[in-house]
C-alpha positions as CSV (number, residue, x, y, z in Angstrom):
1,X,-22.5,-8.0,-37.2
2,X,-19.6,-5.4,-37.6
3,X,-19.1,-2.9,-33.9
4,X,-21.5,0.2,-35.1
5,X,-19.9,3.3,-34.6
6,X,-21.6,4.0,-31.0
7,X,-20.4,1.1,-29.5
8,X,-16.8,1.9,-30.5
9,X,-17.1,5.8,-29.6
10,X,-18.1,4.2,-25.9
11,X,-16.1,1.4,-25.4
12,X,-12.9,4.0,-26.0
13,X,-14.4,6.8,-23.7
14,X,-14.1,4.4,-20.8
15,X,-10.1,3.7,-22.1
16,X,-9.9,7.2,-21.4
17,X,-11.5,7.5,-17.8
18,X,-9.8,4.6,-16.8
19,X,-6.2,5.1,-17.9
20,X,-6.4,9.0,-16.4
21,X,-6.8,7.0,-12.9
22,X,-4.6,4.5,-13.5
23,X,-1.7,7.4,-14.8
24,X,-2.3,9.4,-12.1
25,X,-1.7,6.9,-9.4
26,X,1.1,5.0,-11.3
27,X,3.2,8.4,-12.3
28,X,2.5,10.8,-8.8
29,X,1.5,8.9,-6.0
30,X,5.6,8.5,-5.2
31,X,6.0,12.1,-5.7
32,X,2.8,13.1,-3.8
33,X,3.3,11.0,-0.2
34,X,7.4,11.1,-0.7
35,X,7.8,14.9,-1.6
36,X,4.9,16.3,-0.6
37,X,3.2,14.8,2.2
38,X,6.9,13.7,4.0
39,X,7.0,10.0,3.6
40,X,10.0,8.2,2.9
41,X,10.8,7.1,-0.8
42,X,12.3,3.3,0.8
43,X,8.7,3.3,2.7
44,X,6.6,4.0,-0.3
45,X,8.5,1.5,-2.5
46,X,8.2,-0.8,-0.1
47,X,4.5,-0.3,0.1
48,X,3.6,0.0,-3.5
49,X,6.2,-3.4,-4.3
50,X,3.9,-4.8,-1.3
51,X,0.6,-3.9,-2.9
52,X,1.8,-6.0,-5.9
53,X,2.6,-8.9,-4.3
54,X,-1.1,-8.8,-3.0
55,X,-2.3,-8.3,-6.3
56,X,-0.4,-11.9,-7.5
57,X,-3.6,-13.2,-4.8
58,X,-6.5,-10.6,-5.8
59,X,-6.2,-10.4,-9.8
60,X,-6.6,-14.4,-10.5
61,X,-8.8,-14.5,-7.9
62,X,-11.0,-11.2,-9.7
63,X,-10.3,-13.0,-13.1
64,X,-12.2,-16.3,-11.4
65,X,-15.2,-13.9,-10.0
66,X,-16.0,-12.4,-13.2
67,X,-16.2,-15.9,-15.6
68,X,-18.3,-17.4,-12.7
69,X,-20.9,-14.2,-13.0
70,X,-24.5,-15.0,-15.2
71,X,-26.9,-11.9,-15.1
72,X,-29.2,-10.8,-17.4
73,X,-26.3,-7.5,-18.0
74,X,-24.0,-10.1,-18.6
75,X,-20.6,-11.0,-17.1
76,X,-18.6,-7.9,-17.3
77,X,-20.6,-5.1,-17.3
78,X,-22.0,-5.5,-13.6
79,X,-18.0,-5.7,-12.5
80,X,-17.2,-3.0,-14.6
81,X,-19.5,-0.3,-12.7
82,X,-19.1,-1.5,-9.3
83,X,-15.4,-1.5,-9.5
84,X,-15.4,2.0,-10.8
85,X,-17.5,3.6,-8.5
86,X,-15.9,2.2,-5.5
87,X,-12.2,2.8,-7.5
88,X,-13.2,6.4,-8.1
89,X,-13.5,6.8,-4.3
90,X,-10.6,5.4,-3.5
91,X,-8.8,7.6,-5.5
92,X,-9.9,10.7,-3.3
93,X,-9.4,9.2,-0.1
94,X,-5.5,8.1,-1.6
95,X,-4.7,11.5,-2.6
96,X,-6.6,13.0,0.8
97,X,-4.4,12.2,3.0
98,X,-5.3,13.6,6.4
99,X,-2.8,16.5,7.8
100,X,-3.1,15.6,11.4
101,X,-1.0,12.2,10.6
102,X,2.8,11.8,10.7
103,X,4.7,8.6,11.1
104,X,3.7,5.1,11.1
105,X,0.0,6.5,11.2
106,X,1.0,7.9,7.4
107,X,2.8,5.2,6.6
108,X,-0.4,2.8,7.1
109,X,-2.8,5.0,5.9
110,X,-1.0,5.4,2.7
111,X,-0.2,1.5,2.5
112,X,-4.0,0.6,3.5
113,X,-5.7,3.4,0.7
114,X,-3.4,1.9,-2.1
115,X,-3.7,-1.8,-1.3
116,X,-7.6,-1.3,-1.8
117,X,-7.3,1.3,-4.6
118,X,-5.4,-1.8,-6.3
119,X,-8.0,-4.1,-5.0
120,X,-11.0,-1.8,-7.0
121,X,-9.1,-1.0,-9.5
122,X,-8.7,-4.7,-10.6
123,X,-12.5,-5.0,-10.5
124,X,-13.2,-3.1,-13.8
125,X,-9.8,-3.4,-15.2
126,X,-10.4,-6.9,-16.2
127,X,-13.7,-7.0,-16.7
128,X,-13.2,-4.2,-19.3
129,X,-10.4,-5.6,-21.6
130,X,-11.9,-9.5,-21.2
131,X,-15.3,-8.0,-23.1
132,X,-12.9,-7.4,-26.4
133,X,-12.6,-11.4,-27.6
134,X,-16.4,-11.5,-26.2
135,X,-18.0,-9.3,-28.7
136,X,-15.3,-9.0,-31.4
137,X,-14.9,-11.5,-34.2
138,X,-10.9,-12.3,-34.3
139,X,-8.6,-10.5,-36.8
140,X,-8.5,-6.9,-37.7
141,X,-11.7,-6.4,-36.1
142,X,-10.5,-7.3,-32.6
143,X,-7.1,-5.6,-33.9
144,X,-9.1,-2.4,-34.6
145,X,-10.9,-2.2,-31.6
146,X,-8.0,-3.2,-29.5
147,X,-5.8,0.1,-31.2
148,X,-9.0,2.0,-31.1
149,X,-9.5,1.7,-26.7
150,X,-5.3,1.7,-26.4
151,X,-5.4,4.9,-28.2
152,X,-8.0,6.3,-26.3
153,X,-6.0,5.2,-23.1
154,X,-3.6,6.9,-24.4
155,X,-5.2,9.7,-24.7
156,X,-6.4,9.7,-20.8
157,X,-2.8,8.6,-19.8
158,X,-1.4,11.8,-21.9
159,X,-4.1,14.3,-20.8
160,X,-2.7,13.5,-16.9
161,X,1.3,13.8,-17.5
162,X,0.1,16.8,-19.5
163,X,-2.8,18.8,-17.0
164,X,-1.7,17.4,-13.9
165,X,0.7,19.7,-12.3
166,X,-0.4,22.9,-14.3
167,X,-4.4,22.2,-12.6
168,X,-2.6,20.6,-9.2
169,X,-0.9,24.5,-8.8
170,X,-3.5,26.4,-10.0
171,X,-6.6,24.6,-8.1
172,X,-4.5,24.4,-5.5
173,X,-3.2,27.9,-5.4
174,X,-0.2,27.0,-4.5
175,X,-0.1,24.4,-2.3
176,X,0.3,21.1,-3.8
177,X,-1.4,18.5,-1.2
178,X,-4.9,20.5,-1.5
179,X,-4.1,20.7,-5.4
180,X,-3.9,17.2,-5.8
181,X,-6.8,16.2,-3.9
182,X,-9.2,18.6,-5.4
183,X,-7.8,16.6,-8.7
184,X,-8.0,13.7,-7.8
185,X,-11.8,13.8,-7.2
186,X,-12.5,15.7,-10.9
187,X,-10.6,12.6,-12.0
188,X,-12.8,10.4,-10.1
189,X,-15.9,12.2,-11.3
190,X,-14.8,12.2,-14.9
191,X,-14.3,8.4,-15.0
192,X,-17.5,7.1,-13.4
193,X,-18.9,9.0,-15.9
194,X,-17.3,8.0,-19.1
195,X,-17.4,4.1,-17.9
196,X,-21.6,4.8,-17.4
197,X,-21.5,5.8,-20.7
198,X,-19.5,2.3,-21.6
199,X,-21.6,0.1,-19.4
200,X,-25.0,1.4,-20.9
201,X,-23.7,1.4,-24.9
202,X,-21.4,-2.2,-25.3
203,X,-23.2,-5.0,-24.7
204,X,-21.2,-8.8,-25.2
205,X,-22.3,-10.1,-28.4
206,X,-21.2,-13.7,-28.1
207,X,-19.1,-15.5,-25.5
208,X,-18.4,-19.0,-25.3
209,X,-21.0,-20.4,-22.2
210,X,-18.5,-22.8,-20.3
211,X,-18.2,-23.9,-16.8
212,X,-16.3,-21.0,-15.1
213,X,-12.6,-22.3,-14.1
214,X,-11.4,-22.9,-9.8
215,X,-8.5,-21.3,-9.0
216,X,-6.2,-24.0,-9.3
217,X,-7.8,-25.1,-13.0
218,X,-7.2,-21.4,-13.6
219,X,-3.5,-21.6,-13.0
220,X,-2.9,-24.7,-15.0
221,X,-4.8,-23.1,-17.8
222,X,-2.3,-20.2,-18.0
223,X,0.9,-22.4,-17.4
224,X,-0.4,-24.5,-20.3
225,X,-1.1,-21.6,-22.7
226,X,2.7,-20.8,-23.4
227,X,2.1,-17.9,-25.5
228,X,-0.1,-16.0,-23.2
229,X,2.5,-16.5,-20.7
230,X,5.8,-15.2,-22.8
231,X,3.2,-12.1,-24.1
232,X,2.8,-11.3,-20.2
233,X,6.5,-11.8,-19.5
234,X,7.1,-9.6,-22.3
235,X,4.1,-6.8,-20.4
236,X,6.1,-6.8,-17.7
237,X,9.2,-5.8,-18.7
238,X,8.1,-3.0,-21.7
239,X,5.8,-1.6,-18.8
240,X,8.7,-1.9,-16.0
241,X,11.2,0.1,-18.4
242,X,8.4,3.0,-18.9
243,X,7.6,3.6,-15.6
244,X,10.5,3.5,-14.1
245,X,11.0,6.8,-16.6
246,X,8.1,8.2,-15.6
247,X,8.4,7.9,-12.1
248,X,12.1,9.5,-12.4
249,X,10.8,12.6,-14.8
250,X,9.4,14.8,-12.4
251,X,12.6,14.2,-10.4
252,X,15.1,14.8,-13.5
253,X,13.6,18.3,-14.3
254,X,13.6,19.3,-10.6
255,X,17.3,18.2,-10.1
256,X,18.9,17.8,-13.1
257,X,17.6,20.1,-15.8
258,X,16.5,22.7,-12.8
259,X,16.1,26.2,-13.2
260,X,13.1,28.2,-11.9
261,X,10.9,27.4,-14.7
262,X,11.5,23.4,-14.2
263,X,7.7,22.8,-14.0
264,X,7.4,24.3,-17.6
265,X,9.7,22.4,-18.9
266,X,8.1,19.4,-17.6
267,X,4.8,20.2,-18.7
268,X,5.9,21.0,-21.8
269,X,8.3,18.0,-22.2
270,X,5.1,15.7,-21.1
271,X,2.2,17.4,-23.5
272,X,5.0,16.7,-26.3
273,X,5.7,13.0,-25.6
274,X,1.8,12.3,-24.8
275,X,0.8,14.1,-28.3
276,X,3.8,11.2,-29.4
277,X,2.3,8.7,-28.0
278,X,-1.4,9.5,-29.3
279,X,0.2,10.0,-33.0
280,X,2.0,6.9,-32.6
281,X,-1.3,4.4,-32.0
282,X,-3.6,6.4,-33.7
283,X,-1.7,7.4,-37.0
284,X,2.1,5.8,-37.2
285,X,0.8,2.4,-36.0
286,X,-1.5,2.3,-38.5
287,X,0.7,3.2,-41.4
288,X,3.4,1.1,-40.5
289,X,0.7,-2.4,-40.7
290,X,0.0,-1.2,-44.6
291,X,3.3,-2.1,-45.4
292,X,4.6,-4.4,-42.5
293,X,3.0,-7.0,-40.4
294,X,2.5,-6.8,-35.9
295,X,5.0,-8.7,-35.4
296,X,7.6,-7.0,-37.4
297,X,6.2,-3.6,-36.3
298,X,6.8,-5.0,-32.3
299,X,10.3,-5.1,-33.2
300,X,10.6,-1.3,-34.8
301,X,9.3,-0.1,-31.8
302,X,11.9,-2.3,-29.1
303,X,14.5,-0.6,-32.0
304,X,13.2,2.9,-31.5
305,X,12.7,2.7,-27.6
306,X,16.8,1.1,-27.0
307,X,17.7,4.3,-29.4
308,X,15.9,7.1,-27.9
309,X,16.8,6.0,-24.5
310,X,20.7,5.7,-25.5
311,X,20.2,9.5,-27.2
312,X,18.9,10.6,-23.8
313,X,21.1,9.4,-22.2
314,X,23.9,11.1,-24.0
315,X,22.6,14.2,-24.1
316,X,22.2,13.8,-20.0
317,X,25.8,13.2,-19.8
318,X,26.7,16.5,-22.2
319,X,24.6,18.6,-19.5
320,X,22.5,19.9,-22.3
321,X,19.4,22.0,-21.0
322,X,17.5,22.9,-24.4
323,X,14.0,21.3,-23.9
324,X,13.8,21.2,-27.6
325,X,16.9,18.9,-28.0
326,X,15.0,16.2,-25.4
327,X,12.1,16.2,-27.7
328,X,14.4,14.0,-30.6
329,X,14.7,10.8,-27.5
330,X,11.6,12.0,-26.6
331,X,9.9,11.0,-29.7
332,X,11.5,7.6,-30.0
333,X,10.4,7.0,-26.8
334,X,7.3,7.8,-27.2
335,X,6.1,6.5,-30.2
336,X,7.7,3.1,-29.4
337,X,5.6,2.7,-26.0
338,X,2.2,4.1,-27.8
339,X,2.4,0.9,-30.4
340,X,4.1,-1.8,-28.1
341,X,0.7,-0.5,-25.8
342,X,-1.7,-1.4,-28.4
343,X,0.7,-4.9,-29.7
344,X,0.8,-6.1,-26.4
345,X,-2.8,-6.1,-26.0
346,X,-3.1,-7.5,-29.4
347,X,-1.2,-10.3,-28.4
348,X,-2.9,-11.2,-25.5
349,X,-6.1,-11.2,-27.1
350,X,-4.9,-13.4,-30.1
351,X,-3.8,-15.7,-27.1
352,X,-7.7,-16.3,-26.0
353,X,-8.3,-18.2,-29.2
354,X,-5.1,-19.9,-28.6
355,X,-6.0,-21.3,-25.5
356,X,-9.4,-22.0,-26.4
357,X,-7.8,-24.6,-29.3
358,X,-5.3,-25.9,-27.6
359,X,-7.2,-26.1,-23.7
360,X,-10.4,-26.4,-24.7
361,X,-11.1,-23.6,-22.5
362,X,-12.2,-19.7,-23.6
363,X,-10.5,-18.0,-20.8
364,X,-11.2,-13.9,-21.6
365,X,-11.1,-13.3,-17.9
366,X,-8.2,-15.3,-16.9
367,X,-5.8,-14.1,-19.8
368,X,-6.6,-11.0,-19.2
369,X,-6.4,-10.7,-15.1
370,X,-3.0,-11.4,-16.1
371,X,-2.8,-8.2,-17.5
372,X,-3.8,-6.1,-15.2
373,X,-1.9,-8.0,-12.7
374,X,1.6,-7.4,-14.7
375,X,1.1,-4.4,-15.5
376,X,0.4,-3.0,-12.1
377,X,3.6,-5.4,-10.9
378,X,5.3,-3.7,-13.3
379,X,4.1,-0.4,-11.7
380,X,5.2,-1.9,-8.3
381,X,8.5,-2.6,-9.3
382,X,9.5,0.4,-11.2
383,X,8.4,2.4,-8.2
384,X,10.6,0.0,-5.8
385,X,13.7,0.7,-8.2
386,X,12.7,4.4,-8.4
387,X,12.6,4.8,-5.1
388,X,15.4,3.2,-4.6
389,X,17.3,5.2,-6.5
390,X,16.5,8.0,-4.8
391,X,17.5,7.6,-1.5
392,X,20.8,6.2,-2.7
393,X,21.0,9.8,-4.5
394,X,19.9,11.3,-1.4
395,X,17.6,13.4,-3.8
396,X,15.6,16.3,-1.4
397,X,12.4,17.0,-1.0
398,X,13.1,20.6,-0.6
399,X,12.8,22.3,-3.6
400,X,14.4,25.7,-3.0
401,X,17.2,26.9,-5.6
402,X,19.8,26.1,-2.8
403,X,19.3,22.3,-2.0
404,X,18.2,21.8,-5.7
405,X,21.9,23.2,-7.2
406,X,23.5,20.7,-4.4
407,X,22.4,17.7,-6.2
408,X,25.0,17.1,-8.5
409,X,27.5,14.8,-9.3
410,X,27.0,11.2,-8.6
411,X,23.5,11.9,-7.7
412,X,22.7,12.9,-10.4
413,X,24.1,10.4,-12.3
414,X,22.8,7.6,-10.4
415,X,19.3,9.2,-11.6
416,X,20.2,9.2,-15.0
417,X,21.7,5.9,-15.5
418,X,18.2,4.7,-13.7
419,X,16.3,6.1,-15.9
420,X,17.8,5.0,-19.2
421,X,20.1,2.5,-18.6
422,X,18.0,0.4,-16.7
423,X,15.2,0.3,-19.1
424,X,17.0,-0.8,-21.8
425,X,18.2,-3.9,-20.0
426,X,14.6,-4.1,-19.5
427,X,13.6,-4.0,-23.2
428,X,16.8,-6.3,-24.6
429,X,15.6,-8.6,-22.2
430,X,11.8,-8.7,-23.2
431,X,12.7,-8.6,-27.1
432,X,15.2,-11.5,-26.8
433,X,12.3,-13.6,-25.1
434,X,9.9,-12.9,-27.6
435,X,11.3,-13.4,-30.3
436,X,12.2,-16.8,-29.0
437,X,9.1,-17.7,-27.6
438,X,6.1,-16.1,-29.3
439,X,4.9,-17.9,-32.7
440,X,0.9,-16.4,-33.2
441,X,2.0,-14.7,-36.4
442,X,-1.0,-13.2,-38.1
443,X,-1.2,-16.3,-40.5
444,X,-1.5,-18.6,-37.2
445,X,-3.9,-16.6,-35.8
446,X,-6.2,-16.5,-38.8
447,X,-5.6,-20.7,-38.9
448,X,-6.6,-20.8,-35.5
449,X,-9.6,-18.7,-35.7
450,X,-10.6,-21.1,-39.1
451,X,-10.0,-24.1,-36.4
452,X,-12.3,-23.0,-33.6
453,X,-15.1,-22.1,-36.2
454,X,-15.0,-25.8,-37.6
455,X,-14.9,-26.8,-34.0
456,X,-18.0,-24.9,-32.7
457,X,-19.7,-26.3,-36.1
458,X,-20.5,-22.7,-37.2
């Protein structure tokens, strides 16, 4: 029976919700504890790198949890609402931090609140994206599900680089640490709500009922599926190269671009290149599969990305300062991350069937814990290298016209060859490694899927 219209309306609303958290803390909790509430940019990268490495334990362990659960809502959906709703307060008490603290007492507090945001965070994030092989059939209705809920997420991750510093001044009146708190709990509010609506409208249709993997079988299962692993790999390192970007954005229009209308600019910059990144898996992803197939469109997009980032970073090094000149990187950019979002995913679903053939195993939970896991390592890193970079810059927190006309020079061009050099290493890297490694071509996929139906004798 084909997804009715509801279910695919619902399952996409919670994309939304969940991505708004997930953008907000990946893209401004550096910029909220390091520039606003004092602490240092090593610290936090050493913090958020550190909440990564915990995740390597929690994520498997959260993908192991969730095959092993039988009620009568099924395996995901119980997951899915209690890891929002303790998530969603998470998020508050992150981006609450208390004013009395200073020191190592911030230090902890803001290491403690994002370890467990992580933590609950994982708890719907993989339930969510393991239901898509459970009640999809394989081929373009998984694919159109799949570029349905990563263009919503889209969406959610768009509408925060877009709203988040206009509502954090205005709700704030002006001071930025009660700004982002009071947003930070709309956010939270927003997505319990839209994942409700999720949890009561998608229902699994069918899952394969088999003995739910240990932790160790678990590992072996992913070393042994090869292409889930190189897809992963592949996660990493797109995701690494955009947020290192992101992270650095705020901190290019504050220093670099400048002037006293910088936040403009960066609002402006960010509603273009999120209305980009919409159009690109909603409408140019689509168009470009009518005439060419995933895997060729996965390499357009690495082609786009390595260009617009080499535009940028000319126009960096001519000192230009027209917003509307950014906007033609800006769109390559873009609209290459928006469909290598929605391949990736793709890929790792097509890997499930995969595995299943060649393991004997339907691992939704475990394939995709490895998502979440990557992606948020990914997160951990490019915050690490962002941080990094700025304290070699010696980039200020103080934000009057002064200070902010002092960072010049190499500092600023250690911040520009961070944000654009660096990523493209990232994406050569990951396109060199696919194209060696990855072989589920849609003609594979579609023998596989023919396999496992012989197989299960339907």
């Amino acid at each position: 029976m084909k997804l009715s219209l509801r279910e695919k309306a619902s399952y996409g609303l919670g994309a939304v919700g969940k991505d708004m958290v997930y953008m907000l803390s990946a893209s401004y909790i550096l910029y909220y504890y390091q520039d606003i509430i004092g602490v240092s940019a090593v610290a936090m990268g050493i913090i958020l790198m550190a909440a990564r490495v915990f995740d390597a334990f929690n994520d498997p362990i959260m993908g192991v949890l969730v095959a092993k659960t039988r009620t009568k809502w099924g395996k995901f959906r119980p997951w899915l609402l209690i890891g929002t709703l303790l998530n969603a307060v998470v998020l508050f008490v992150m981006f609450s931090a208390p004013p009395a603290l200073n020191g190592k007492g911030l230090v902890a507090y803001a290491a403690i609140t994002y370890i467990v945001w992580g933590v609950t965070y994982t708890m719907m994030d993989i339930p969510y994206w393991s239901m898509i092989p459970a009640f999809t059939e394989g081929g373009k209705e998984r694919e159109g599900l799949t570029t349905l809920a990563r263009s919503c997420a889209g969406v959610g991750s768009a509408l925060i680089t877009i709203i988040t510093m206009i509502c954090v001044k205005n709700i704030g009146q002006g001071d930025e640490r009660i700004g982002f708190q009071r947003f930070a709990l709309i956010i939270a509010i927003v997505f319990v709500v839209f994942i409700i609506i999720t949890c009561i409208c998608i229902k699994e249709k069918s899952t394969v009922d088999v003995d739910a993997p240990s932790v160790g079988q678990m590992f072996r299962a992913l070393i042994q599926n090869d292409q889930a692993m190189i897809v992963v790999i592949a996660i990493v390192l797109i995701n690494c190269s955009l947020y290192i970007t992101s992270n650095l954005l705020i901190y290019f229009f504050k220093y670099d671009f400048g002037g006293q209308t910088w936040e403009n600019e960066y609002t402006l910059f960010n509603t273009f290149g999120g209305g980009i990144q919409i159009l690109s898996m909603m409408l140019f992803y689509p168009v470009l599969r009518k005439f060419i197939n995933s895997v060729q469109v996965f390499y357009v997009s690495f082609v786009m990305a390595i260009t617009g980032y080499a535009v940028l970073f000319v126009l960096m090094c001519l000192g230009l300062t027209n917003i509307f000149l950014l906007f033609i990187p800006a769109f390559f950019v873009f609209a290459a991350f928006g469909m290598l979002t929605v391949l990736t995913t793709v890929f790792l679903a097509n890997t499930v069937d995969y595995g299943e053939l060649k393991n004997n195993r339907r691992d939704e939970s475990v394939i995709f814990s490895m998502q979440t896991f990557v992606v948020k390592l990914a997160s951990g890193v490019a915050v690490l290298i962002a941080s990094i970079c700025l304290s070699i810059a010696n980039l200020s927190d103080d934000t009057s016209t002064a200070v902010v006309a002092e960072a010049t020079g190499s500092s600023i061009f250690i911040l520009r060859m961070t944000m654009t050099v660096i990523p493209i290493a990232g994406l050569l890297l990951a396109v060199f490694l696919f194209h060696r490694k990855y072989m589920l071509t849609e003609q594979k996929v579609e023998e596989i899927a023919a396999q496992i139906k012989q197989k299960r004798g339907e």
